[in-house]
C-alpha positions in Angstrom: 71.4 64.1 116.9 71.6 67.2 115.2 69.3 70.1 117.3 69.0 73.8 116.1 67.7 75.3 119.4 68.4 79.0 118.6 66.4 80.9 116.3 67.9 84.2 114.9 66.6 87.1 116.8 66.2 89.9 114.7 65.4 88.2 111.5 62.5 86.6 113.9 61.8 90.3 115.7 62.0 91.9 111.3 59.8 89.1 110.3 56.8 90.7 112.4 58.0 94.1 112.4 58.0 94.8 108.7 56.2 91.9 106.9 53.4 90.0 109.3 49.9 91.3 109.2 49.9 93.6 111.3 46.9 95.3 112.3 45.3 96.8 115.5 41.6 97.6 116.5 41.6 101.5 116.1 38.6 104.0 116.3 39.0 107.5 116.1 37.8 109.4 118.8 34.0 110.1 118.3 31.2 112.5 119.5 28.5 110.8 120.9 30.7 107.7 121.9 32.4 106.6 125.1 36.3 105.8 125.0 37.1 102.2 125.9 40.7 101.8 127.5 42.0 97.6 128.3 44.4 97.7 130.9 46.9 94.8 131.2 48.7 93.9 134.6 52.3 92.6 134.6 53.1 88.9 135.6 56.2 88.2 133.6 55.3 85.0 131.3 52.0 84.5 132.9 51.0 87.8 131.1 50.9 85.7 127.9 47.2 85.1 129.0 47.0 88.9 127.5 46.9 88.0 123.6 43.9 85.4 124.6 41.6 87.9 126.3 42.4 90.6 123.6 41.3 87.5 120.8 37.8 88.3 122.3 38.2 91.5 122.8 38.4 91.9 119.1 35.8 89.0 118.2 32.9 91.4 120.4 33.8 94.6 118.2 34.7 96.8 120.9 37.2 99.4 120.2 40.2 100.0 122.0 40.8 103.9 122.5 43.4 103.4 124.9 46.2 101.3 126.3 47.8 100.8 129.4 50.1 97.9 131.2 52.5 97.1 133.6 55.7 94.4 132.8 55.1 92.0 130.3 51.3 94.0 130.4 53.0 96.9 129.1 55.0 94.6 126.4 51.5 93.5 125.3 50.2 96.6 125.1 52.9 98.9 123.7 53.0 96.0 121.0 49.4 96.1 120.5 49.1 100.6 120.4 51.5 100.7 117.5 49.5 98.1 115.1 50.3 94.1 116.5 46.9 92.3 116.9 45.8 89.9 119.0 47.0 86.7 116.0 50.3 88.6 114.9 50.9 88.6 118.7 50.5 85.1 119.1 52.3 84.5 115.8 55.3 86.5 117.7 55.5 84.9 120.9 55.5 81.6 119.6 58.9 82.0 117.2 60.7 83.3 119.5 63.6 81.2 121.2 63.0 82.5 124.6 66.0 80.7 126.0 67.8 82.7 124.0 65.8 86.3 124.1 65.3 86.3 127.9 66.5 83.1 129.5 70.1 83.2 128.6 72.2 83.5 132.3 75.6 84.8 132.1 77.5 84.7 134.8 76.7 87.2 137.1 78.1 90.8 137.6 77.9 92.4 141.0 77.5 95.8 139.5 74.7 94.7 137.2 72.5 94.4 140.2 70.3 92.0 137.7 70.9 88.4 136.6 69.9 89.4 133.2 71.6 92.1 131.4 68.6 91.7 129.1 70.5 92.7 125.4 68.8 90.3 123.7 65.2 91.3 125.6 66.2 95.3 124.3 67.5 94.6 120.8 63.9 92.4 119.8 61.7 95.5 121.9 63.9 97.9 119.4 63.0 95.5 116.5 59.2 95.2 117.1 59.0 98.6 117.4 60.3 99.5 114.2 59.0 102.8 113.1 58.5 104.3 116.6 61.8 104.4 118.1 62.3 107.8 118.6 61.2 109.8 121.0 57.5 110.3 121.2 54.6 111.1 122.4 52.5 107.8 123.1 49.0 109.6 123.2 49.5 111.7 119.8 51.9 109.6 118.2 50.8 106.2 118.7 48.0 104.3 116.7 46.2 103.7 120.0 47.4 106.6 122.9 49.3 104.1 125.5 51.0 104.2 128.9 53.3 102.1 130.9 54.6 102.0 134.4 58.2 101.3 135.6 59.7 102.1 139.3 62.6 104.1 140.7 64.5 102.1 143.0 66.1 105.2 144.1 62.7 106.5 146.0 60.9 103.9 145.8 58.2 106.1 143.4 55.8 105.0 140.9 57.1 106.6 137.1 54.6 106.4 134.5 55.7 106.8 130.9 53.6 108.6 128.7 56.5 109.8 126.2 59.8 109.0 125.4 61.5 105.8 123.8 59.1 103.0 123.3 60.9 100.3 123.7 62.8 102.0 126.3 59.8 102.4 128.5 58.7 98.4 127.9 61.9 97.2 129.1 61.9 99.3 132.3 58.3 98.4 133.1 59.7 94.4 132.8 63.2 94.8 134.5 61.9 92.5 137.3 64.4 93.2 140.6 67.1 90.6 141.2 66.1 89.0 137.2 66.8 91.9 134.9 69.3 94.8 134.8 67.7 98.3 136.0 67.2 100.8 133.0 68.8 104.2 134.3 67.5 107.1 132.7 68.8 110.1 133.8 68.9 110.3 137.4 66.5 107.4 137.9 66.9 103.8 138.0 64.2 101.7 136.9 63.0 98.4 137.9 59.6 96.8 137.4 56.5 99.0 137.3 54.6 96.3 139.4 56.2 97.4 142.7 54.6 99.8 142.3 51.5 100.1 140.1 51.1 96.3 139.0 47.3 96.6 137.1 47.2 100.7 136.4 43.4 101.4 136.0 44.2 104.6 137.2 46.5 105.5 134.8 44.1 105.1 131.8 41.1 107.1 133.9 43.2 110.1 134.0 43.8 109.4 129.7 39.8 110.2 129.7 38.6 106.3 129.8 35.2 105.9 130.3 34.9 102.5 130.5 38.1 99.9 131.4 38.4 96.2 130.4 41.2 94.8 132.7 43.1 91.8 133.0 45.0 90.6 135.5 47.1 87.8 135.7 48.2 88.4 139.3 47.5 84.9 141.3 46.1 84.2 144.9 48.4 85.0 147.9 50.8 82.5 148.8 51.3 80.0 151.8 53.9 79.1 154.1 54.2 75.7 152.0 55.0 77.7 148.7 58.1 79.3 150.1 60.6 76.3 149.3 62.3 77.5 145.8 64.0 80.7 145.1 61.9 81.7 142.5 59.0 81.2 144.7 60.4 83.5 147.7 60.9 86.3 145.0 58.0 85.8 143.2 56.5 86.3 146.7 58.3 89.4 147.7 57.0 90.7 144.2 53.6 89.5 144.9 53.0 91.0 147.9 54.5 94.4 146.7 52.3 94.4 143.8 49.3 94.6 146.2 49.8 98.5 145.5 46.9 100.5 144.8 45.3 97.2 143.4 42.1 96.2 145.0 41.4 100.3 144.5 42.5 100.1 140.1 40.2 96.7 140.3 37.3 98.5 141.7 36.8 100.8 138.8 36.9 98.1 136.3 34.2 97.8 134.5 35.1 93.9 133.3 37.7 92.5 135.3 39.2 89.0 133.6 41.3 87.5 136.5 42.9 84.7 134.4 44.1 81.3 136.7 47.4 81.2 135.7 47.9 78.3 138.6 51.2 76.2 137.9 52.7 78.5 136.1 55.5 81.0 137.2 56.8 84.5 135.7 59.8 82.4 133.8 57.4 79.9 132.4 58.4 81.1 128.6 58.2 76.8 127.2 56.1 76.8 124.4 53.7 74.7 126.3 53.5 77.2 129.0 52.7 79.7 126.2 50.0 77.7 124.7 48.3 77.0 127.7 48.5 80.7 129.2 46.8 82.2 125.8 44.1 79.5 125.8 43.1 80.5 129.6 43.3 83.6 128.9 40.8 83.0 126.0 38.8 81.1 128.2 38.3 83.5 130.8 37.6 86.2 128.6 35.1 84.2 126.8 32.9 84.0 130.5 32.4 87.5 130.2 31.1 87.5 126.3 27.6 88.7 127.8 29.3 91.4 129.5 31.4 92.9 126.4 28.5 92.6 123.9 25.9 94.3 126.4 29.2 97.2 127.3 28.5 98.0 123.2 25.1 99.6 124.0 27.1 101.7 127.3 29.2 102.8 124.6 27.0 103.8 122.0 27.7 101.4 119.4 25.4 98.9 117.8 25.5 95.2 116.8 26.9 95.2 114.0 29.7 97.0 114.5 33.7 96.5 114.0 36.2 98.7 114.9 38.5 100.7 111.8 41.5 98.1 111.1 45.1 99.5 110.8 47.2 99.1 107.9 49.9 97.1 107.9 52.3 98.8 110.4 55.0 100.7 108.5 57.6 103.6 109.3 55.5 106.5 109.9 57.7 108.4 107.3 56.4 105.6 104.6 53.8 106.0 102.2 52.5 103.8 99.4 53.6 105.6 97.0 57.2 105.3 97.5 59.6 103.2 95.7 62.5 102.2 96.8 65.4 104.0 95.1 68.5 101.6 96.3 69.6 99.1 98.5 72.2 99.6 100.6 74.7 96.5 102.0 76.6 97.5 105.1 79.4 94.7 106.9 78.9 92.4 103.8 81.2 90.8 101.4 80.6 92.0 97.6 80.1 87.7 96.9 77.6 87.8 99.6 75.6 91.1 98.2 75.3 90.2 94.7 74.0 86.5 95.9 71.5 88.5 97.8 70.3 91.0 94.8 70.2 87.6 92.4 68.5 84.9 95.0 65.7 87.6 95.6 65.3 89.8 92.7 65.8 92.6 94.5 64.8 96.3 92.4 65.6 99.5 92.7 61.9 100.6 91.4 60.1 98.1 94.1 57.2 99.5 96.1 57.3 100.1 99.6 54.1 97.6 100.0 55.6 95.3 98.3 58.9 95.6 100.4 56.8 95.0 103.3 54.5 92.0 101.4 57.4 90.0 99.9 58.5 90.1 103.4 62.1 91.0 102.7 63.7 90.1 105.9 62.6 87.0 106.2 63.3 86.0 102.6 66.7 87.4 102.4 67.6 84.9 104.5 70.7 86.8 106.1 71.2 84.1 108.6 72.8 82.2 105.8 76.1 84.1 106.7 75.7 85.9 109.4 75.0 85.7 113.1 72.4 89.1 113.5 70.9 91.0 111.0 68.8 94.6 110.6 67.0 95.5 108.0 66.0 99.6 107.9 63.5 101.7 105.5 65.5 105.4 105.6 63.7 107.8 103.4 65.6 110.1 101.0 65.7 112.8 98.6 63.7 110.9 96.3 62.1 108.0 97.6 63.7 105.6 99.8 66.2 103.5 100.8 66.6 99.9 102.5 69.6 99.5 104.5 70.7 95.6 104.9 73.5 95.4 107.8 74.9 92.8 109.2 76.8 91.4 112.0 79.5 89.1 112.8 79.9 86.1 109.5 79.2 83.2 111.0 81.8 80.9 112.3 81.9 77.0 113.0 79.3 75.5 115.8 80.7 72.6 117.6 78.7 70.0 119.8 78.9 67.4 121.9 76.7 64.9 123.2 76.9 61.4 126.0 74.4 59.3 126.5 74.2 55.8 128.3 71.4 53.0 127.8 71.6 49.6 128.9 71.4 48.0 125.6 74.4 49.9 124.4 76.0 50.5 127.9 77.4 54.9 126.2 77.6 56.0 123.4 79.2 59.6 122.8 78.9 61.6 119.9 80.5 64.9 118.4 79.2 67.5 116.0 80.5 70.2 114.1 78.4 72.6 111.7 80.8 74.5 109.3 79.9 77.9 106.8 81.9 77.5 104.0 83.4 80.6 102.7 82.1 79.9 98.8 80.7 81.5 95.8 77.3 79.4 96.4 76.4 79.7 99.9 77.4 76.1 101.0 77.6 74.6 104.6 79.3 71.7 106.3 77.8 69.3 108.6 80.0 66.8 110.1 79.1 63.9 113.1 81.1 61.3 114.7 79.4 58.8 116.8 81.8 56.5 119.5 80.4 53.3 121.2 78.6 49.8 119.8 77.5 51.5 117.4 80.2 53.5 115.6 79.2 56.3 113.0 80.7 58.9 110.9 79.0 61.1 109.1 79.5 64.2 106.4 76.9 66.3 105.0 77.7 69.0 102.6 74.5 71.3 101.8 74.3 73.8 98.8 72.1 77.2 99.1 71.4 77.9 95.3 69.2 80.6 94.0 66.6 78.1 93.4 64.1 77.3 95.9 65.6 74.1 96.9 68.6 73.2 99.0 70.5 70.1 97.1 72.3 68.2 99.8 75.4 65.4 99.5 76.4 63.5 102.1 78.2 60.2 103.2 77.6 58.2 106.0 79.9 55.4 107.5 78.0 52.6 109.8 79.8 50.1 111.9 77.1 48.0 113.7 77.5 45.1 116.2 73.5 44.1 116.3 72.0 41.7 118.1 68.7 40.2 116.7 66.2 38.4 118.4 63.0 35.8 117.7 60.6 35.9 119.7 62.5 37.6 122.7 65.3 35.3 122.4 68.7 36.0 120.9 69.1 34.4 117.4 72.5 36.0 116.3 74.6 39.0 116.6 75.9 40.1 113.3 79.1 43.0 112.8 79.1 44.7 108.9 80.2 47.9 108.3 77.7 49.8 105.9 78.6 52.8 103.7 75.8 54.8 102.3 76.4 57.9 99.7 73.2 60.3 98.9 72.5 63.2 96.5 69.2 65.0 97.0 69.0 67.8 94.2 65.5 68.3 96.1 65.8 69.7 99.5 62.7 71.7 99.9 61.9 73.4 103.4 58.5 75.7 103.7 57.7 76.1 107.5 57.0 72.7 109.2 57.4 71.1 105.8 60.5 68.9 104.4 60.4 67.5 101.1 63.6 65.6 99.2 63.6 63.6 96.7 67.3 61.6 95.3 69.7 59.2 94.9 71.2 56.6 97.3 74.0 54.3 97.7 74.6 51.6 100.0 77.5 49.1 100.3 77.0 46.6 102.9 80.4 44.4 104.0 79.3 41.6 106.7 82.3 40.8 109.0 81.0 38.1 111.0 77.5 36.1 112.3 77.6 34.7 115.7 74.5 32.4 115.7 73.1 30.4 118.4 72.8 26.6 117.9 68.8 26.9 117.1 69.3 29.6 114.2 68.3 29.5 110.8 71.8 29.4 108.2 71.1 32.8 106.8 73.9 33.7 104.3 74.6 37.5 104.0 76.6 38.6 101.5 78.8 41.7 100.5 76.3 43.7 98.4 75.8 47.4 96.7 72.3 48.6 96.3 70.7 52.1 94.3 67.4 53.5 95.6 65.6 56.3 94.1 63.6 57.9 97.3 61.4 60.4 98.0 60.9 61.1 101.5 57.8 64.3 103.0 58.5 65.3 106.5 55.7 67.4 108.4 56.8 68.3 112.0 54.5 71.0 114.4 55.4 69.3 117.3 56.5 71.7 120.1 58.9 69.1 121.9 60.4 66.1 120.1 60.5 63.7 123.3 57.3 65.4 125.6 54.8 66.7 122.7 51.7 68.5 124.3 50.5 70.2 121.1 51.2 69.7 117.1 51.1 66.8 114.8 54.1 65.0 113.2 53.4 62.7 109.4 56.0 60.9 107.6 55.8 58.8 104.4 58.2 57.5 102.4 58.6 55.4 99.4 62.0 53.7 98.2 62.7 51.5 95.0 65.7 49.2 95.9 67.8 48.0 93.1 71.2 46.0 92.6 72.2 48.0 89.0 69.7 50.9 88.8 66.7 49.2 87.4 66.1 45.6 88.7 67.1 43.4 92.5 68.5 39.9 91.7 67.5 40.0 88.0 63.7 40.9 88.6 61.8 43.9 89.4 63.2 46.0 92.1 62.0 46.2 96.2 59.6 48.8 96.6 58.9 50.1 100.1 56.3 52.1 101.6 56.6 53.6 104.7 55.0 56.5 106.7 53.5 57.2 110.3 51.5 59.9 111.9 51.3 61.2 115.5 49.1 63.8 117.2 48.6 65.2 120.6 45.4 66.1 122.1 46.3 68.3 126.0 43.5 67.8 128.0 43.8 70.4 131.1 47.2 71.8 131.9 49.3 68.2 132.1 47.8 65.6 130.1 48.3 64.5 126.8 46.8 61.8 124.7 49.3 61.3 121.6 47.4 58.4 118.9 50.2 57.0 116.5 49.7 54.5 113.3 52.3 53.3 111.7 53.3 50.9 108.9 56.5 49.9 106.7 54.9 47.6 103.0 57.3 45.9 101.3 56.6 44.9 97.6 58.8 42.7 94.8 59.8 39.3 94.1 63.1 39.8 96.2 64.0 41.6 99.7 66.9 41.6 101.2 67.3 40.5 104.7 69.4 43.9 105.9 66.6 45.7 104.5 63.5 43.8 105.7 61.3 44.9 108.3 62.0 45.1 111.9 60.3 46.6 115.2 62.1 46.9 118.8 63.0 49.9 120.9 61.8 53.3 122.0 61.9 55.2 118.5 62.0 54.4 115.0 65.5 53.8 113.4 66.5 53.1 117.0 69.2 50.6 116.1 69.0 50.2 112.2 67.2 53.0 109.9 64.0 50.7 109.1 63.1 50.2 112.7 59.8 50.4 114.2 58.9 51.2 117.7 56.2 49.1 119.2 55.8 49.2 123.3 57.1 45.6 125.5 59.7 44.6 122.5 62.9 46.2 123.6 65.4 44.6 121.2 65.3 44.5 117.6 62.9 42.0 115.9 62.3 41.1 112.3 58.4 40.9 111.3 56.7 40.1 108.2 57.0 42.0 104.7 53.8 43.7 105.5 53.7 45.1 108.9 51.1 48.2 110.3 50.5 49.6 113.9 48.7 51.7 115.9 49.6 53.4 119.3 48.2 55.6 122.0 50.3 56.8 124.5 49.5 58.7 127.8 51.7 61.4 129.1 51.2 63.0 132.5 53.5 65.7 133.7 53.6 66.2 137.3 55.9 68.9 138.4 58.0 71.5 135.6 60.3 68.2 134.3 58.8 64.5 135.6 56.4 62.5 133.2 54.7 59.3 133.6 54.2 57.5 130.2 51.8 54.7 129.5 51.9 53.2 125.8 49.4 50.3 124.5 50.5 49.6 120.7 48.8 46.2 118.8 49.8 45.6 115.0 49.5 43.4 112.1 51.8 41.7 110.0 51.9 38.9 107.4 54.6 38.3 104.1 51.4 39.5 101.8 49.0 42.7 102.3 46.0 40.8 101.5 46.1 38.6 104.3 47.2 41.2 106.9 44.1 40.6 109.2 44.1 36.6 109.1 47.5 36.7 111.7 47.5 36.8 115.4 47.4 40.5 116.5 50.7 41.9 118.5 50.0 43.2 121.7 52.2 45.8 123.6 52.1 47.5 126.7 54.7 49.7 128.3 55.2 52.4 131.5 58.0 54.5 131.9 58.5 57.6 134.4 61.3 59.9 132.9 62.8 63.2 134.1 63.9 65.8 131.8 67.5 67.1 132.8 68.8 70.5 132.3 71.4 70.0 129.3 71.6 66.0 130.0 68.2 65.3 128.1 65.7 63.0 129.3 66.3 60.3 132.0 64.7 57.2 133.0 63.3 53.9 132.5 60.5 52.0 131.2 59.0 48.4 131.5 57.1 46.8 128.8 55.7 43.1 128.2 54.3 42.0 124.8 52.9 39.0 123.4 55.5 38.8 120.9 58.6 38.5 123.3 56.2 36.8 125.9 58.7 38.5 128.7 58.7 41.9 130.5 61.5 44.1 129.2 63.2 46.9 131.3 65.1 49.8 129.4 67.1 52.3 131.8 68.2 55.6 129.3 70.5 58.6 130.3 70.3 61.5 127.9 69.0 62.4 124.5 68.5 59.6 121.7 71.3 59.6 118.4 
């Protein structure tokens, strides 16, 4: 099973920096009016709460005249001073492939005196600060006047950065001790500002605040029965060092928002960590609506009042009246550069806006060939120029994946994706699969100027299947199966897949092993053409656990023997689709409704084709299976078969999940008499563990009405 878990950083990091909306409240310092300063305390992930509270921040019209933060509070707020609000925030923190930005261990050196040299954390704080990385002044230079803190290990002293390197100062204020590398500046070396000043209310009183709006994300002291991980002990020692000048900074805040960021830990970066920390930040912020709207009249605004917006953030060199007088291509082939200029039309006489609205570094789409990526706006004698560089071209990925069930006893399967060094950007995918079910297949995918991505590929099946009636074994067939598909439409916008084509099959039957109560079902050697059109939409933030998103498939498929008609008559037409969306209620539990449904139409249908159901996820053992809980093997059902599902998931823990599922269905061999058939009834539990690297392990028990017997399904590793 094919996985892309690493997103490109600075295309990701560009995508914000130059193109997304980005805009910050901003009000020029007024007579008459009291300045508002938010200050934002660190707490490594936890501080994610941040972009929730500053959402209603914003939504109550009060200005934001200054800035200040510790760790990931000074992240938040040096992103938010130079012109990120509260939604491109959120739009930034949820792309990002954390695992790869901060979470990426390498093996440790003793001279690092971090666990994290924290490259990949610097390079995306030097991307999103585009425009302001050199030295500056953070009160006169900045959109908002901001400040950060970050601690010298050397004396133990608090340093506060009010000039300087921007991104500089946010990753000293985050270098967490024994996580992150120091920063050394000079003759200091710099750790964490939270040692020292962890919620600096003080800091933006001497900047002339009048009134503060804090958050803090710092949680309640710990007990003796906490201290049993490492991450808890240092967490701890953080903790309690934090305490510095804090209870004094909290006492001249004029709205405190302490966010409960309970069961959740400084590296809780997983997307449903994220979610949840915004939403309770949100939440709290929200209890004190009465106090922001009534701190409007303290600062001598009315009602109806909303703060100045930014522009969109751009190089403070840039004006909207520049055009772009070249673009230059650094580390790049001439093939490569003059695929770019065609693909995306890029103009000598563009606009600077409308550099920044086409969104050019997304669009260029760099990652086609290369690993990294920069895109820069230099000005020039006459206007200015945009600087494409890039890094190492891409080479081949390799993969490799085991897994063990017992249905299928292992199975062990081996990937490679391959760049292909072409005219026409073209790339490689090829998978071979090793155990009952033996599978080889090549995929050869074409990235043309056009908005599409046409796609060939072959696939080679050998199956040994085993089907069942009514829970009982009817016969085990072996055929080998080879399938051939062109899809000249291969359209990918966001969570969206569309493809439309041309398939192939050739099915070769080896040998039925029936037992002695079967029915005498001939299968013969047979070709088939189907013209399909498949629309994928996936939002789902975890393809096994989903605690948030929505994930809708249909299909439809017109089956034919000689490209127009199945045994002499109209061709098999199928219909097929399902939806599935999870609701979190609280921190750990998620209710996940599914229907389902596979309609098959025509005077003929063959039997390798027809519908079946069986197993823990659709195409678990041949492409047309359905899932439905208590029926562990495969099953054939009627022509027209439809289902509905809702499955319970509580997490307990970072990785263990309990899982009930209750599924019923109807079926018959025509649509209009769907609802005149007995109902199946399915009900399954499972506990499961999700293992580092391994995937997820465990079993699951199930008993149905259809199979009349419970059915017990032990699985080690990820599903392919």
């Amino acid at each position: 099973m094919k996985r892309n878990l690493t997103k490109r950083l600075c295309l990701a990091a560009a995508i914000l920096a130059f193109c997304g909306p980005a805009s910050a409240q901003q009000d020029s310092v007024r007579t008459g009016r009291k300045k508002v300063a938010v200050v934002l305390s660190g707490g490594g992930a936890k501080g994610m709460a941040h972009i929730g509270a500053l959402k209603v921040i914003e939504r109550a019209g009060i200005p934001v005249d200054i800035i200040t933060g510790t760790s990931m509070g000074s992240i938040i707020g040096g992103l938010y001073a130079i012109g990120y609000n509260s939604n491109s925030l959120d739009s930034m923190v949820r792309v990002q492939d954390w695992s790869y930005v901060i979470l990426t261990f390498k093996k440790r050196n003793l001279n690092d005196g971090g666990l994290i040299k924290g490259k990949n954390l610097a390079e995306l704080f030097k991307q999103l600060c585009t425009g302001y990385n050199d030295s500056l002044d953070f009160s006169r230079d900045l959109p908002i006047p901001f400040a950060c803190v970050a601690t010298n290990i050397l004396d133990n002293s608090e340093v506060d950065f009010h000039s300087g390197r921007l991104a500089q100062a946010m990753r000293a204020s985050m270098a967490i001790p024994a996580a992150f590398s120091p920063v050394r500046i000079g003759n200091m070396v710099l750790v964490d500002g939270g040692l020292r000043n962890n919620f600096p209310a003080d800091i933006a009183r001497e900047m002339g605040a009048d009134i503060i709006i804090g958050v803090t994300v710092q949680g309640a002291p710990k007990i003796a029965e906490d201290m049993n991980r490492t991450m808890s002990i240092l967490s701890q020692i953080i903790d309690v060092n934090c305490k510095n000048k804090y209870d004094e900074n909290l006492s001249i805040t004029d709205v405190p928002i302490r966010v409960n960021t309970v069961g959740f830990n400084a590296a809780s970066f997983t997307q449903q960590a994220i979610d949840t920390l915004i939403r309770r930040g949100e939440e709290e912020a929200m209890k004190h609506w009465d106090e922001l709207i009534a701190l409007k009249q303290r600062i001598g605004i009315d009602d109806n009042f909303r703060p100045k917006l930014l522009q969109p953030l751009r190089p403070k060199v840039m004006t909207e009246k520049q055009h772009v007088t070249k673009f230059v291509f650094e580390n790049m082939t001439e093939q490569d550069e003059r695929f770019i200029r065609q693909k995306f039309h890029l103009h000598r006489t563009d606009s600077i806006d409308a550099i920044l609205e086409q969104q050019l570094t997304t669009s260029m789409r760099l990652d086609l060939f290369y690993q990294t990526a920069e895109c820069k706006l230099v000005p020039d004698g006459e206007g200015v120029s945009v600087i494409l560089t890039a890094g190492n071209r891409k080479t081949a990925q390799f993969y490799a994946g085991l897994r063990h069930d017992n249905e299928e006893y292992a199975a062990v399967q081996l990937s490679a994706d391959m760049p292909l060094n072409t005219a026409v950007p073209m790339f490689a995918d090829v998978t071979l699969r090793l155990g009952k079910r033996l599978k080889a297949h090549g995929e050869l995918t074409f990235n043309i100027k056009s908005f599409t991505r046409p796609t060939i590929d072959y696939t080679f099946f050998r199956n040994d299947v085993d089907v069942y009636v009514n829970g009982d074994r009817d016969y085990n067939i072996h055929y080998n199966q080879h399938q051939a598909e062109i899809l000249p439409i291969n359209l990918y916008i966001r969570h969206v897949n569309l493809q439309a084509g041309l398939r192939w099959d050739f099915l070769h039957f080896r040998d039925k092993l029936a037992s002695s109560s079967s029915q005498n079902i001939i299968l013969d050697n047979e070709h088939y053409f189907s013209y399909r059109v498949n629309l994928n939409y996936n939002s789902e933030d975890n393809w096994y656990f989903p605690t948030r998103g929505a994930r809708f498939k249909v299909g439809y498929a017109y089956l034919t023997d000689n490209f127009a008609k199945l045994e002499g008559k109209s061709g098999m037409s199928d219909v097929n689709g399902n939806w599935r969306k999870s609701f979190t209620m609280g921190s750990r539990f998620t209710l996940q409704p599914m229907v389902y449904g596979r309609f098959l139409f025509g005077t003929a249908s063959p039997l390798i084709f027809s519908n079946t159901i069986g197993g823990e996820w659709f195409g678990h053992y041949v492409e047309q299976q359905m899932p439905f809980a208590g029926v562990g093997n495969m099953e054939y059902v009627e022509r027209q078969f439809v289902a509905a599902q809702l499955q319970a998931q509580q997490r307990m823990g970072d990785r263990h999940y309990v899982i009930l599922r209750i599924a019923g269905a109807q079926q018959s061999e025509k649509l209009k008499d769907i609802f005149d058939h007995k109902t199946l009834f399915g009900i399954q539990a499972g506990y499961y563990f999700w293992a580092p690297i391994i995937g997820p392990v465990g079993a699951t028990i199930g008993y149905s009405n259809r199979t009349k017997e419970a059915h017990l399904y032990l699985n080690v590793g990820y599903e392919f």
